[in-house]
C-alpha positions as CSV (number, residue, x, y, z in Angstrom):
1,X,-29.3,-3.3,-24.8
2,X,-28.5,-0.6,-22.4
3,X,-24.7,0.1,-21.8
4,X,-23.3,-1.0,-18.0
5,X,-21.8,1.7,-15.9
6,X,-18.2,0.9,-15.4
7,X,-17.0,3.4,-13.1
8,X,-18.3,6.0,-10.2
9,X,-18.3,9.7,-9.6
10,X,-18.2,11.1,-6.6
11,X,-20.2,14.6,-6.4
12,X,-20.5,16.8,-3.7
13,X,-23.7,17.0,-2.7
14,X,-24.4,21.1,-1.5
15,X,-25.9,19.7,1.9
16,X,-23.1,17.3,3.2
17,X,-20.7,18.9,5.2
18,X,-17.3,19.6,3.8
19,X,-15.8,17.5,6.9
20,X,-17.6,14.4,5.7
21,X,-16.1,14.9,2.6
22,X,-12.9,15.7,3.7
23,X,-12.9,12.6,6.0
24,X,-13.9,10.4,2.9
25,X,-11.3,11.6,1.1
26,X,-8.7,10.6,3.9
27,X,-10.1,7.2,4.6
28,X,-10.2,6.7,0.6
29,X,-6.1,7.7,0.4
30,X,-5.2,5.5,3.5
31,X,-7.1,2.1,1.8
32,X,-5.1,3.0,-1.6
33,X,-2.0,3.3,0.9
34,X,-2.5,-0.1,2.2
35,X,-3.2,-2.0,-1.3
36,X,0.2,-0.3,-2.5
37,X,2.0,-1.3,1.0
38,X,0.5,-4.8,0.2
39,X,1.3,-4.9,-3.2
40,X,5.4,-3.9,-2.4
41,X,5.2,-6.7,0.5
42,X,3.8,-9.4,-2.0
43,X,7.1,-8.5,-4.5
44,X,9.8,-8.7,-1.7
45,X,12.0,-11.6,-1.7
46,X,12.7,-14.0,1.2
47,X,16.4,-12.7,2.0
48,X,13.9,-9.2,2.4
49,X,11.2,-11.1,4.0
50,X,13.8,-12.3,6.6
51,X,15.2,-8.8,7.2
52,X,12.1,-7.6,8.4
53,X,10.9,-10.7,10.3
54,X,8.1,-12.1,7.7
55,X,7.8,-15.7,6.0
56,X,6.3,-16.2,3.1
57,X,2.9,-17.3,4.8
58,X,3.0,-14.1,6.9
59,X,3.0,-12.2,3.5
60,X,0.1,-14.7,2.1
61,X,-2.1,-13.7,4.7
62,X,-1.3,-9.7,5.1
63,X,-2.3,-9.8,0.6
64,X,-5.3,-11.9,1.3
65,X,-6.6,-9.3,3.9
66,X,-9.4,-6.8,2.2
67,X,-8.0,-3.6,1.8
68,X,-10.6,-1.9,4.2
69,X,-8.6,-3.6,7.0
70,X,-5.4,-1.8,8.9
């Protein structure tokens, strides 16, 4: 039985152009950026949800949302 990989490694490869990596590693740090903002938003209570103008079914929608999407 051959072992399943359970993670990835990014390596450079010597012909890709150090923007493209640079621009993957931005795009990479802004989706972690919006699963942590969506994780904080999912823990707020409603007398914080109603500070900042959200119900509880705004927030339900805003977590359901892939984190690929701004």
């Amino acid at each position: 039985m051959k072992k399943q990989q359970k993670g990835y490694a990014l390596i450079m490869h010597p012909q890709l152009p150090a923007s493209l990596w640079s621009r993957l590693v931005r795009r990479l740090g802004h989706w972690h950026e919006l699963s942590v903002q969506r994780r904080r938003l999912a823990g707020l209570g409603e007398a914080e949800l109603k500070d900042i103008g959200f119900s509880r079914a705004d927030v339900e929608q805003e977590i359901q949302r892939p984190f690929w999407r701004d």
